[in-house]
N, C-alpha and C positions, 0 to 999 in steps of 0.2 A: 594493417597495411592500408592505408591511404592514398587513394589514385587522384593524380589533376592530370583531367583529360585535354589538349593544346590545341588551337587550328588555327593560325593566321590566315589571311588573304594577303597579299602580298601586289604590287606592282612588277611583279616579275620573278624567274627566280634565280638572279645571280646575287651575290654578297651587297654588294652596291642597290640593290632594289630597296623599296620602304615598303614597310609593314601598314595596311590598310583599313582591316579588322581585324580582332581579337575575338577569339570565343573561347572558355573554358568550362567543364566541367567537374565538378565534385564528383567523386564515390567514395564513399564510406568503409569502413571496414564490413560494415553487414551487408554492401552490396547494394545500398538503396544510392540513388543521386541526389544531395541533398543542395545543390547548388550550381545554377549557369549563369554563367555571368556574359558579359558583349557590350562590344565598345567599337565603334571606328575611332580609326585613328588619323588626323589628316597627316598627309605626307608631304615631303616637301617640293615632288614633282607631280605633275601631272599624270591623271591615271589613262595608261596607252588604251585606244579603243576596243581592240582584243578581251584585256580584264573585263572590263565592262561587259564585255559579250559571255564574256565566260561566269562572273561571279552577279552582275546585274549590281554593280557597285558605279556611282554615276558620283559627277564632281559634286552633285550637291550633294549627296550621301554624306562626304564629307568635309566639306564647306564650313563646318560648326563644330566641329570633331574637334574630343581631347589634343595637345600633343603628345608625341610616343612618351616624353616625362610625366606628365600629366597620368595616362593610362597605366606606367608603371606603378606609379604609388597606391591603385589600387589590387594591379596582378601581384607585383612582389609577398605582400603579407601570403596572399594562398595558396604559395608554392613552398611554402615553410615545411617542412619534415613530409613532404609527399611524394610518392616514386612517380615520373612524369611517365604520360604515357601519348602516343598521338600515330595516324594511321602514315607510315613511312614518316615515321620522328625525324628522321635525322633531317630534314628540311625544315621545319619548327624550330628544333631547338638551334640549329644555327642563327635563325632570323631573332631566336631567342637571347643565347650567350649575346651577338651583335648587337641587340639595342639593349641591354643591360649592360655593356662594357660603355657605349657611347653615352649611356647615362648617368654612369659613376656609379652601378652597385658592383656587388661581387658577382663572379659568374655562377652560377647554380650547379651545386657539383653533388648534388643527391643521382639516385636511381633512375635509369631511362627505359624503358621500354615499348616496342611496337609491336600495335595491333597486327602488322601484315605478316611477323614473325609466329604469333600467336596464331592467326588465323591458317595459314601453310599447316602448323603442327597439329593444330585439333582437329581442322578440317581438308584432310589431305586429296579429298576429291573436289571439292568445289570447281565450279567451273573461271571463276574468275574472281580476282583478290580484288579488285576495284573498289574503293565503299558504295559507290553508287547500286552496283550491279548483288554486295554482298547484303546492303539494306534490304532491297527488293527481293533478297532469297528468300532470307528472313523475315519478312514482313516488319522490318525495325521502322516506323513511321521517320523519313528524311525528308519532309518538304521542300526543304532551297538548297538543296547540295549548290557546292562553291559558295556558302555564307560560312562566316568562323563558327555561329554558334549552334547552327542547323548541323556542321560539318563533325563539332567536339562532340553536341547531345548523342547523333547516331555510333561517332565511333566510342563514345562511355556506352551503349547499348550491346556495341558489338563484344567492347572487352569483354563485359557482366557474360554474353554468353558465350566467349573460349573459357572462362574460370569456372563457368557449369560443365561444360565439358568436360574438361581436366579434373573436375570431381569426380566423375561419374567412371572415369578410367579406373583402370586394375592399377592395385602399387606398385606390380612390379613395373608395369608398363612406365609410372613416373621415375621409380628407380629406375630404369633404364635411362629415362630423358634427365636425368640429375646426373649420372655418371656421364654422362653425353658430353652435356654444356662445363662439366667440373674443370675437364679441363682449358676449357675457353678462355677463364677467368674473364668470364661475362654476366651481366647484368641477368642474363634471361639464366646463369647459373645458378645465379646466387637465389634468383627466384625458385629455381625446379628444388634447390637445395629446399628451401622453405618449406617447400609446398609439401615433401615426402615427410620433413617432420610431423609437417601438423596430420597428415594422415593416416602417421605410425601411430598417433596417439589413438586414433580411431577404432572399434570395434572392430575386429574384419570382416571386411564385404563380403556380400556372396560369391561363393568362390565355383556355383554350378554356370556362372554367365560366358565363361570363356574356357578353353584349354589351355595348362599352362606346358610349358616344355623349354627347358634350357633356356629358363630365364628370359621366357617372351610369353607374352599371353595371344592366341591368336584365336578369330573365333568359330575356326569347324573344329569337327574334331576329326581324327584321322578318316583317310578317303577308304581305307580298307573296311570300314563301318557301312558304307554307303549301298543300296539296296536297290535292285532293280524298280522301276515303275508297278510291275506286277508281280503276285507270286506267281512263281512257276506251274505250280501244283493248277492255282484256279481254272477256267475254262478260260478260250479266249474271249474275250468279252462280244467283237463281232461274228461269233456261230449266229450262223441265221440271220445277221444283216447283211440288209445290200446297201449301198451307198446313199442312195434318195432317203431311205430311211434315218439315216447317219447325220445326211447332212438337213433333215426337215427339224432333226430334234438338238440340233448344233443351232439353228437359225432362229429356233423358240426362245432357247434359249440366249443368245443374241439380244433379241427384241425386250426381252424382260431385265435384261441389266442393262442396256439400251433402246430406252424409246425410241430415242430416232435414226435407228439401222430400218432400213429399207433391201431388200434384194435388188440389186440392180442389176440389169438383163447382161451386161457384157464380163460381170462378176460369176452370175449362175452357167456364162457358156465355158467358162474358163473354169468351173470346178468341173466341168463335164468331160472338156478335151485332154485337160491334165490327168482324170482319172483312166480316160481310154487309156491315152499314149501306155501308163504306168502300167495297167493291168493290161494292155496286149501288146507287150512291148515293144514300142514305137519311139521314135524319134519325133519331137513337138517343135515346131520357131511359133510362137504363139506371140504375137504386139498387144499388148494392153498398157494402153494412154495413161496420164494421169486421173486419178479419181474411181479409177477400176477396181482399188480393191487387191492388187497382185498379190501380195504376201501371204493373205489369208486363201486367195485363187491357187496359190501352189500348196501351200501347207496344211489345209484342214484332208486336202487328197491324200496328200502323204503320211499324215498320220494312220490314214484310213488302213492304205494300202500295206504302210509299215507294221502294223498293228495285226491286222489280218493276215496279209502272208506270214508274218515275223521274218521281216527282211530289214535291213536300215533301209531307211532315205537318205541318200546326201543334199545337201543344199548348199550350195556355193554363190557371195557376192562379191561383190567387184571392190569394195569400202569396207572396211571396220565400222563405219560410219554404221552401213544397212546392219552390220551383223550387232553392234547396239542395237540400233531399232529394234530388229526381231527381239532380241533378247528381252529389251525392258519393254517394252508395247502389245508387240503380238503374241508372244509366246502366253505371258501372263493370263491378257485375254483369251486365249484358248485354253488354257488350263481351267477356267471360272466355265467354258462352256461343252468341251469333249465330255463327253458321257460316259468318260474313263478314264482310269488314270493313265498318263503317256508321261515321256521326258523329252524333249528336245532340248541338248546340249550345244554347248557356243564351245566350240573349238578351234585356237587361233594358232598360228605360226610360233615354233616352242620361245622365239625372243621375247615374246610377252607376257611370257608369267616371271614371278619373281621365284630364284634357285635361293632356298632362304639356309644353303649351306654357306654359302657364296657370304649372305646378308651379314650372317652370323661373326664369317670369319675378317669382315672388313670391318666390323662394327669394333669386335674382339680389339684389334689390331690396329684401329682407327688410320684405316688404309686411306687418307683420303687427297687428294690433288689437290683441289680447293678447300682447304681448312673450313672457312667462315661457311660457304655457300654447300659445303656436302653434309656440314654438319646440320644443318635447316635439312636439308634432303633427308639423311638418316633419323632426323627426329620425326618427319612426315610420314617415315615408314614404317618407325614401329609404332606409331597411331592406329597407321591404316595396319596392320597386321591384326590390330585386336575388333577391327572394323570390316575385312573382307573377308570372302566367302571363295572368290575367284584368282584371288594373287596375280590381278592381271592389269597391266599398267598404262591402260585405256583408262582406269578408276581414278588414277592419278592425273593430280596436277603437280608437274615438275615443271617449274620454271627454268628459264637460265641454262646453267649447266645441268640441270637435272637429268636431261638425257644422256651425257656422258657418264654419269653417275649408275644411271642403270644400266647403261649396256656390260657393266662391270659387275652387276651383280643378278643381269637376266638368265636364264635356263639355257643352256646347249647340250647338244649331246656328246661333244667330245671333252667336256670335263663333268659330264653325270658318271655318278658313280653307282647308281642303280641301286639297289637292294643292299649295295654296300653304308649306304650311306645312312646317318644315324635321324635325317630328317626326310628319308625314305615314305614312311605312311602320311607326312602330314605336307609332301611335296606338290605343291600346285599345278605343277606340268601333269605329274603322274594322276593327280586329281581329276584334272580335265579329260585323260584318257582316257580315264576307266570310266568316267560319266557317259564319254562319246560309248565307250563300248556298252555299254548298258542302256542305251536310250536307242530311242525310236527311226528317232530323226537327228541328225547332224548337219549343225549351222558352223559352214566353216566360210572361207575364201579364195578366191581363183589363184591365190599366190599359194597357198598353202594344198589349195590341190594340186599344183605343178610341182611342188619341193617334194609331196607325197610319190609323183611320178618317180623324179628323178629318185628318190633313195627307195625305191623297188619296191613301193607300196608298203612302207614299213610303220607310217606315220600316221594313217587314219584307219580307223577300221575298215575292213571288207565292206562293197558294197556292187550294189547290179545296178542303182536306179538313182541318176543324179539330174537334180532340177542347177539350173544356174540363169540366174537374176542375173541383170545389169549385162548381159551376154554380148552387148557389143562391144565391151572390152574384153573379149575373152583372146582374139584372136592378136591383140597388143600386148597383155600379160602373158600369154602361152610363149612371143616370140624372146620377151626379156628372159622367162624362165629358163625353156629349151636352147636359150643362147647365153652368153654369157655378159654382167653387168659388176666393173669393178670402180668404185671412190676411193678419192686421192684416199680419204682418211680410213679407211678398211684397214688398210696396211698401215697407218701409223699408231691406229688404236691399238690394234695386235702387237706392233715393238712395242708402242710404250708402256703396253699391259708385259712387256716382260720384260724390259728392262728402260726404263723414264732414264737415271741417272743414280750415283752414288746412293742416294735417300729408298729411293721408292720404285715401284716393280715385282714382281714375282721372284725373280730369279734373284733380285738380293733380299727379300724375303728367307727364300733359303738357302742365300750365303751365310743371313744373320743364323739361321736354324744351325746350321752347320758349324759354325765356329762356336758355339757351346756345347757340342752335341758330344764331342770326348771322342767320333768316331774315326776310328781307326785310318778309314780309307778318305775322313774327310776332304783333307790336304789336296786330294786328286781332284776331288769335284771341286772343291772352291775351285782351281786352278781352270777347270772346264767352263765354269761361269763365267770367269775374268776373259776368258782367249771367247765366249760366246759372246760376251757384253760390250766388248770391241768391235768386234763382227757387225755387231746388230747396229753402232751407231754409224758404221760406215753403211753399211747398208740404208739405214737412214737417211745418210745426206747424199747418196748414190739416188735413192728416192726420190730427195726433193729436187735434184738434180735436171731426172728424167722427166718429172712432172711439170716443170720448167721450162724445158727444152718443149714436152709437146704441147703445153700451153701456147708455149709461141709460134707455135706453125696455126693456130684457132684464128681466121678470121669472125669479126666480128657481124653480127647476121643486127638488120636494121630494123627489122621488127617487134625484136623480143622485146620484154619487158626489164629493166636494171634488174642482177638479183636473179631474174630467172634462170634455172639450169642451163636452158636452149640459148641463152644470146649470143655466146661461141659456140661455132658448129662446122666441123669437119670431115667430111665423109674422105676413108683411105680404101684406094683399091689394090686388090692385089698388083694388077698390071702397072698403077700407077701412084709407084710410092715417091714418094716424100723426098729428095737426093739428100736430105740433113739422116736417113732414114737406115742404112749403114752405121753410122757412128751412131745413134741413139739403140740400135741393137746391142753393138760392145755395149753400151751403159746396160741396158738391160741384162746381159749376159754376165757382167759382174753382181750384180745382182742376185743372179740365178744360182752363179757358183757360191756367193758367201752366204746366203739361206741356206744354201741343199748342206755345208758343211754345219752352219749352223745347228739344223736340225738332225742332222747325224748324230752329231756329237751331243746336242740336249738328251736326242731319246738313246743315247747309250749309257751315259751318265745316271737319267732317271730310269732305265731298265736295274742297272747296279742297284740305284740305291732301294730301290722296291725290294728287291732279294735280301737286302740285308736289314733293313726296316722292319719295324711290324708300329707303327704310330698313326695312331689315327689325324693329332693334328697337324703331323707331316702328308700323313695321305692326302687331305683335301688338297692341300698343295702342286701335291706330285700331279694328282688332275686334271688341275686348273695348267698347268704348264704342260700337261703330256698337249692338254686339248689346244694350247695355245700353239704350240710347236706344228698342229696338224693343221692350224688356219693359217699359220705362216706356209706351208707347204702347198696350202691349196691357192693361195695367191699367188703363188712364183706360178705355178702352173697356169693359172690363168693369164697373167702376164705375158706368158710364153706364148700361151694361144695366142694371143691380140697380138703379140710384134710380129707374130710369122707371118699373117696377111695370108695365110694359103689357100684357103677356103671360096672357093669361085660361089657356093650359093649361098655366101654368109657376106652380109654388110656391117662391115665396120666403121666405127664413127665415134668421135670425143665432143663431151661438151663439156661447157667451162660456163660459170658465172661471172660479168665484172667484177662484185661486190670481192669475191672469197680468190681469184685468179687462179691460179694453180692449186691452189688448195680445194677447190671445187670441182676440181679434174673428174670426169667422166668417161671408163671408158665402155664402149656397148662393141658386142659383135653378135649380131639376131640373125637366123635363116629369114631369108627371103618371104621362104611361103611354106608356111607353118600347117598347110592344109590337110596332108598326108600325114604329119606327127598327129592332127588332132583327129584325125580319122583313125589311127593304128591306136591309138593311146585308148579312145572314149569311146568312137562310134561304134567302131568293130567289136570294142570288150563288153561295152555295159550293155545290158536288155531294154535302157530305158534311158534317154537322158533329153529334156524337160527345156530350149532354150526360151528366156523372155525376157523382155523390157519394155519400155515406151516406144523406144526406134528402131528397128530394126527394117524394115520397107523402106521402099526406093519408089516411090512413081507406084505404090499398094504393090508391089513384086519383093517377093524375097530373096531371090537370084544373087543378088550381089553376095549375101552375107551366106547361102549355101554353096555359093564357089568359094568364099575363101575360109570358109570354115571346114571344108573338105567332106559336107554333105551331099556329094550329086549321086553316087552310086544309090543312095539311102531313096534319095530324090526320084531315081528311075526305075529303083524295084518297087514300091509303094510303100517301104517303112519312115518315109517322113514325110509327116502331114506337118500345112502350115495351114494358122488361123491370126486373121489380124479383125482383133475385136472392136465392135463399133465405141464409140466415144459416149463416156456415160455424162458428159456434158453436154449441153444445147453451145455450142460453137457458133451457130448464128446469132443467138440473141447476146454471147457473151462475149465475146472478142470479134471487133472490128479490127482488118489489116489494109492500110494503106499508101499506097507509095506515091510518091510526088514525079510523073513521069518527063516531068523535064528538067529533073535534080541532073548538074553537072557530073561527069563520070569522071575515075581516076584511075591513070597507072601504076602498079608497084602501091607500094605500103606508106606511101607519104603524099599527102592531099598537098594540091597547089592553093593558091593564095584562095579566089576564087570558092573552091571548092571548101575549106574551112572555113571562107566569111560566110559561105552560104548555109554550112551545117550547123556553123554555132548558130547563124539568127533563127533557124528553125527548131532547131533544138531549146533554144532557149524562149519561142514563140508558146512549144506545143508544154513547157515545165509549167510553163504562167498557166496555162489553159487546165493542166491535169494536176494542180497545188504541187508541183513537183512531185516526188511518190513515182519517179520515173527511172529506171534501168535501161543503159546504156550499150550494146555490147558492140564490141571491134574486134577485128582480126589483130590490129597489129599495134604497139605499146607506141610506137613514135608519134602512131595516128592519135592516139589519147593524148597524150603531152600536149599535141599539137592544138587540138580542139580545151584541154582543164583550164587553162590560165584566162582565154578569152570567156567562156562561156559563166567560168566564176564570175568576170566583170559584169556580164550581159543581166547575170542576175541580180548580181548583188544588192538593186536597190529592190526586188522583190523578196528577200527575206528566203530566199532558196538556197539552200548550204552544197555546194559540187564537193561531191566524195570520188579521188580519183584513185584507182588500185595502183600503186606501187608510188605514188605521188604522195599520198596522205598514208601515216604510218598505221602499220596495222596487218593482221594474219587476214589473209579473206574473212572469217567467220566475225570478226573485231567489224570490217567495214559493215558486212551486214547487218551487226545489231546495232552499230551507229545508224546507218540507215533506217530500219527499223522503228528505232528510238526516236526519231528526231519526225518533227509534224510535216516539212516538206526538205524534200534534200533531193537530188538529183547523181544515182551511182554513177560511176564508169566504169567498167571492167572487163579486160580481154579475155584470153583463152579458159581459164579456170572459171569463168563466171557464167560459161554457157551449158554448164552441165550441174547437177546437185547441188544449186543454190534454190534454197523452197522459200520464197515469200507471198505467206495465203493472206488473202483480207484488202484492206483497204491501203497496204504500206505499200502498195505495187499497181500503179493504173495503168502505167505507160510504159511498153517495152520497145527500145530503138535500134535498128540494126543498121550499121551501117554497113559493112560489105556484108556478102554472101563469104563463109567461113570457109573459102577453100584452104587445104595445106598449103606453107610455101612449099613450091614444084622443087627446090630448091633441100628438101631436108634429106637426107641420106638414106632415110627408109622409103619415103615416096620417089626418091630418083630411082632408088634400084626394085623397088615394084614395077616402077614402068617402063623400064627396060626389060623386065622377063614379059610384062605381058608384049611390049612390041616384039619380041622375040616368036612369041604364041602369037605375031601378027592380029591383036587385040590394040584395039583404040584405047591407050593410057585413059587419057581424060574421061572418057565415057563411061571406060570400067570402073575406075580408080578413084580418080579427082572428082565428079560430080557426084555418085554415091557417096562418099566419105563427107564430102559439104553438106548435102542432102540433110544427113542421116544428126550431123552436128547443128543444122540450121532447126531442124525438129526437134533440136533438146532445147534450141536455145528461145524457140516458140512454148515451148512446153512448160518456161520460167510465167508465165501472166497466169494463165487461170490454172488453180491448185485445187478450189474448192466449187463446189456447184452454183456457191451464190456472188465467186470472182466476176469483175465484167471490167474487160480494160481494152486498150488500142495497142497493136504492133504497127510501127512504122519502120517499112524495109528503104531506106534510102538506094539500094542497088538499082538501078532500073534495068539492070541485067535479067533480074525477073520477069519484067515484060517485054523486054528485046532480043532477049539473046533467043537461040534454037532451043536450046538446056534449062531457060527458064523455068519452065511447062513443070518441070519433074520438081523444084523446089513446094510451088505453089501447089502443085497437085498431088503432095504426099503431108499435105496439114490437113488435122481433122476437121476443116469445113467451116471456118468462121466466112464471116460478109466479108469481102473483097471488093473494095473500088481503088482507082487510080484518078489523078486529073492532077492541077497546075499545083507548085509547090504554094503557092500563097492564099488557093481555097482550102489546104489542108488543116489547119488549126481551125478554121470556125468549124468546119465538118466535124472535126472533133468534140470538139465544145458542145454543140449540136448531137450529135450521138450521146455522148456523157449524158445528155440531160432527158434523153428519150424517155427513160425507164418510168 
């Protein structure tokens, strides 16, 4: 087999565009590259400025250039009997068959194949399929990405290593991906077909590298194997130590695989206070800033203590994000340096493992909705099955539909079949459990300890002593939990997972089971299917119906960002409903009654045929539908909750996105003031529970966050102590804040003329001055729009690229590494971008704020906080709004220095800081950088000037 690897550049890419370079690569059948060939080629328009910016392709470049006839008569001969390959082909080889048809050859009707196809399969965790980003993983040398022949060389590099890969798999595992693709009658089949010949001929491989099990190979082996941390029998390892000694021979150790760990003073008070609290059990709000050290502050205590009492620890974050880090970062490092052996286990929310009964039976059955696009998914997954430890789909990268794809084949507990199940020992949820149970320490998340609440502590092991990271969102995650949160699509995943249409569904799954099956009583159940599968579509379009209707009552809120969940937003009160709000009940109420018969009749049906069954691959079935039939039921009852409105201290509220309209439907009903649940649930039960983050103070007082966390009682007997640790960075030498006190002021979420001309020329004053490398952050999306288009102009002749979030396309984490990447570029980004965006080093000199980050007064949870507290005769704003700013404007200070040798400027364009009465508390809860003020047009050389101090 003979690969020619393809890359044009192009003047654009519609059908009508010309072809501008050519690159191709040779590989051989042994896998060597024996040939690149490159060509420009002139076209016959002009190349748009863009290309040029993107490939560094200039008119002279091609001024002397073959024509597309000319270059043919050299590519034609050496695509002769070779299977094409190229990174997203199908844009190649169009540009391709199109100037081969224009120049009078045949069209090329050999073998296609794509790297990005390839690469998904082999490498189902990668973080990003880009070639740019997959070179860089791999170390594959790509000097000129966007040239043809720099473009082909890398991606012949990349193929050479998915065909290493793919060797190096189990057979069955390419058996598997051969039966996969067979019946595609696709390219990439005909390939897998190949591939399992040539490796039937082969010796067999070692067959100790994997477990094999019903025709998968995956790589633990069963979790019933799996051994505590210690023997039982041994002593406890800490008899006779005390902590100091623990932690002197933890920090030796440190130093030795780490030269440059240092102890740093606000690190050594925070293993000191975390270890009180735990061992005389107390309640902690402990503030440690960035650079403190926090993870290893909460976690070397805890193993201490979990270890020595033999109690667990829980540890709970706010992100999967943190609960990665620990996993792959800190846990490791603690493991090279505890003085014994420990476990700390990551245990998530049961949707994120993969149920590989489920995997089994869709693969079996080739269950799939998107033919092309599920079939890439299920081949990514039995890769990664012979490549994971955890079955947990954080490890994955599923494109596209890929999420819809797993939600059909993730873990639940209303179709686990327990002990009954025949993938039982090697089940990934059950895996995770039994590690939490047997480990030390448990690294779980604030959503997952509220689900554990609500199902009666059933879900995580026993525990007394919970630390919880990120803790200022605990009292936002506890209200979605303790309250109720339903999407349009919840309920149509659940129909359409039981019945899509004639084709596909569950429930004609086992209508098909059924009409072979010879049974007896068949004829019945079919007939319950057909009157249920009726049911269900009216209920369907009774759905979109309802969704519809409340869509349309969604004023649209002028802040948000396109796309964002919040840009429609409606707060409903009991007293003051809605007059369309009557008749969208009946709709609701029809609803209510064809579910509830629905599901009567499903589980009487699947009650029958259980009794009379004894099948196991009807069992999974029965299951997966008994469990379907109980989240259809538990959505009508939510439903119900939300239309009644009865609930005087519950705030009800829908939000909608432009982008997705009704189909984005949101709806929330959260208690008020969550302070008493989180005191009856955590304070009152546990002996010990650990809060910290970077923000947490208000003006150095922790008041705010022990009123609404429901710590005052804790607060007045003396079992909560609070400590806010000093900053292990020099804050004077390294961040300057400065505010321009005679910057124009604005009201509302949209800058007048004025006040835009004046933000862009300084904004775009202080990019020149800091090479761009500058972060922008707004309250409000209309205000970015307003400021992207100008400020792009302002700069454009300095070579400073404006990246705006929701403007320029991309996931948050996408703009950041283009920012990142790029030598000067200037972000913009609202509300998501003032918390957990980390950029350390030199990518980040300059951070800009333009308002002070109050809530709109205006959102349905902060209206109805401030009316209970005006009720408690409590000043809203003082309690409320400026805390909650406060505590946001410190995260969003928090984004410039990362690391001890960051040094950069925040500029607050508010002058509300230095005017208003409320200022005082923003300015005076930053850890201590230089502060000056003065005219907006001294501010740039000031800057310039500071930059060059050092």
């Amino acid at each position: 087999m003979k690969f020619a690897v393809l890359d044009f550049e192009t003047t654009g890419n519609q059908s009508a565009d010309e072809i501008i370079q050519v690159g191709l690569a040779i590989i051989e059948e042994d896998l060597t590259i024996s040939r690149v060939y490159r060509s420009y080629v002139k076209p016959g328009v002009e190349i748009p400025p863009f290309i040029t910016q993107l490939t560094g392709i200039t008119e002279e470049d091609v001024a002397d250039a073959p024509s597309l006839e000319e270059m043919l008569m050299e590519l034609v001969p050496m695509l002769d009997d070779v299977v094409l390959v190229g990174h997203n082909v199908a844009f190649d080889f169009n540009f391709l068959q199109n100037a081969l048809d224009r120049s009078g050859y045949l069209p090329f009707s050999g073998r296609i194949l794509d790297t990005l196809d390839f690469l998904k399969i082999c490498f189902p965790s990668l973080t990003s399929y880009q070639l740019s980003q997959v070179t860089a993983h791999f170390e594959i040398k790509h000097d000129r990405p966007h040239q043809a022949d720099s473009d082909a060389l890398a991606t012949a590099y990349v193929l050479i290593k998915c065909l290493d890969e793919l060797n190096a798999l189990p057979l069955i595992t390419l058996q598997r991906l051969s039966e996969l693709f067979a019946e595609e009658d696709s390219d990439l089949g005909w390939f897998f077909e190949g591939l399992c010949e040539q490796k039937e001929q082969e010796p067999i491989q070692d067959l100790n590298s994997h477990s094999f099990y019903r025709q998968l190979a995956l790589a633990v082996e069963d979790w019933t194997e799996m051994k505590p941390p210690r023997d039982e029998s041994d002593d406890n390892p800490l008899t006779g130590v005390d902590f100091q000694a623990y932690l002197d021979e933890i920090q030796k150790r440190l130093k030795s695989i780490m030269p440059q760990y240092e102890e740093r003073e606000p690190q050594s008070i925070m293993f000191d206070e975390v270890m009180n609290a735990l061992d005389q059990d107390k309640h902690l709000l402990i503030e440690a800033g960035t650079g403190t050290g926090k993870s290893l502050g909460y976690l070397i205590p805890s193993i201490y203590q979990s270890v020595k009492q033999q109690q667990k620890v829980m540890v709970s974050t706010h992100t999967i994000n943190l609960q990665e880090q620990l996993r792959e970062r800190d846990v490791p490092l603690l493991t090279q340096v505890v003085p014994f052996p420990f476990k700390a286990a990551v245990f998530k929310g049961r949707q994120h493992y993969l149920c590989l009964r489920k995997f089994e039976h869709k693969i079996n059955r080739r269950d799939f909705f998107n033919p092309k696009d599920d079939t890439i998914t299920a081949a990514q997954m039995i890769v990664w099955l012979a490549q994971t430890e955890s079955g947990d789909d954080e490890e994955l990268n599923l494109g596209g539909r890929g999420g819809d794809f797993w939600e059909t084949v993730s873990s639940d507990s209303d179709s686990c079949l327990g002990r009954g199940c025949p993938w039982f020992r090697k089940c990934y949820y059950h895996r995770a459990k039994h590690e939490a149970g047997i480990a030390d320490v448990v690294i779980t998340n604030h959503s997952k300890l509220f689900t554990d609440v609500k199902a009666g502590h059933q879900l995580l092991p026993a525990y007394e002593r919970l630390v919880i990271d990120e803790a200022h969102h605990l009292e936002d995650v506890a209200g979605k939990h303790l309250g109720l949160h339903m999407k349009y699509f919840s309920v149509v995943h659940t129909l359409t997972r039981l019945y899509k249409d004639g084709r596909s569904g569950q429930l004609i799954a086992l209508r098909q089971q059924l009409q072979t099956s010879g049974q007896e009583r068949a004829g019945d159940w079919i007939a319950a299917i057909d009157r249920i599968s009726e049911d269900l579509v009216d209920v369907k379009e009774d759905w979109d119906k309802l969704s519809e209707s409340l869509f349309s009552l969604l004023p649209e809120r002028n802040d948000a960002s396109p796309g964002d969940a919040g840009q429609y937003v409606l707060r409903l009160q009991p007293s003051k409903r809605p007059e369309e709000w009557e008749a969208l009940k009946e709709l609701e109420n029809r609803i209510h009654v064809k579910i509830s018969e629905s599901v009567r009749r499903g589980e009487k049906m699947l009650a029958e045929y259980k009794e009379d069954e004894d099948d196991y691959s009807a069992d999974s079935l029965i299951t997966d539908l008994s469990g379907l039939f109980k989240d259809l039921a538990s959505e009508r009852d939510d439903l119900r909750t939300f239309m009644n409105l009865n609930d005087e201290t519950t705030v009800y509220w829908m939000e909608a996105s432009g982008h997705f309209r009704s189909k984005s439907l949101q709806l929330y009903a959260v208690p008020v003031d969550v302070s008493k649940q989180l005191k009856d649930l955590f304070f009152d039960k546990k002996k010990s529970v650990i809060l910290t983050s970077a923000t947490l103070s208000v003006d150095k007082s922790f008041q705010y966050m022990i009123d609404n966390l429901g710590l005052q009682e804790d607060q007045e007997s003396g079992r909560l102590v609070s400590v806010q640790l000093p900053s292990p960075f020099n804050y004077r030498d390294q961040a300057l804040l400065v505010i321009p006190r005679d910057f124009p002021s604005v009201k509302g979420s949209v800058g007048d003329a004025v006040f835009v001309n004046t933000l862009v020329q300084s904004l775009a004053d202080a990019a020149v001055a800091t090479h761009g490398r500058m972060l922008v952050l707004f309250t409000s999306y209309r205000m970015l729009r307003q400021v992207h288009e100008p400020l792009k102009a302002a700069l454009a002749s300095s070579d400073i690229t404006v990246l705006g979030q929701g403007v320029d396309s991309g996931s948050r984490t996408k703009l950041i590494r283009r920012f990142q990447d790029s030598s000067a570029s200037v972000l913009l980004g609202t509300s998501s971008f003032w918390e957990g965006v980390d950029i350390p080093g030199e990518a980040l000199t300059c951070l800009a704020i333009v308002r002070l980050p109050f809530q709109p007064p205006n959102h349905p949870m902060v209206e109805a906080k401030s009316e209970l507290l005006q009720r408690q005769k409590k000043n809203p704003f003082m309690k409320l709004s400026v805390p909650q700013a406060v505590i946001r404007f410190k995260q969003g200070f928090g984004r410039l220095v990362r690391t001890a040798s960051d040094r950069g400027i925040v500029i607050v364009y508010d002058t509300r800081v230095i005017e208003s009465y409320y200022g005082k508390y923003f300015l005076y809860s930053l850890p201590g950088p230089k502060m000056e003020h003065m005219n907006t047009e001294k501010m740039v050389p000031r800057i310039s000037e500071w930059l060059h101090e050092r």
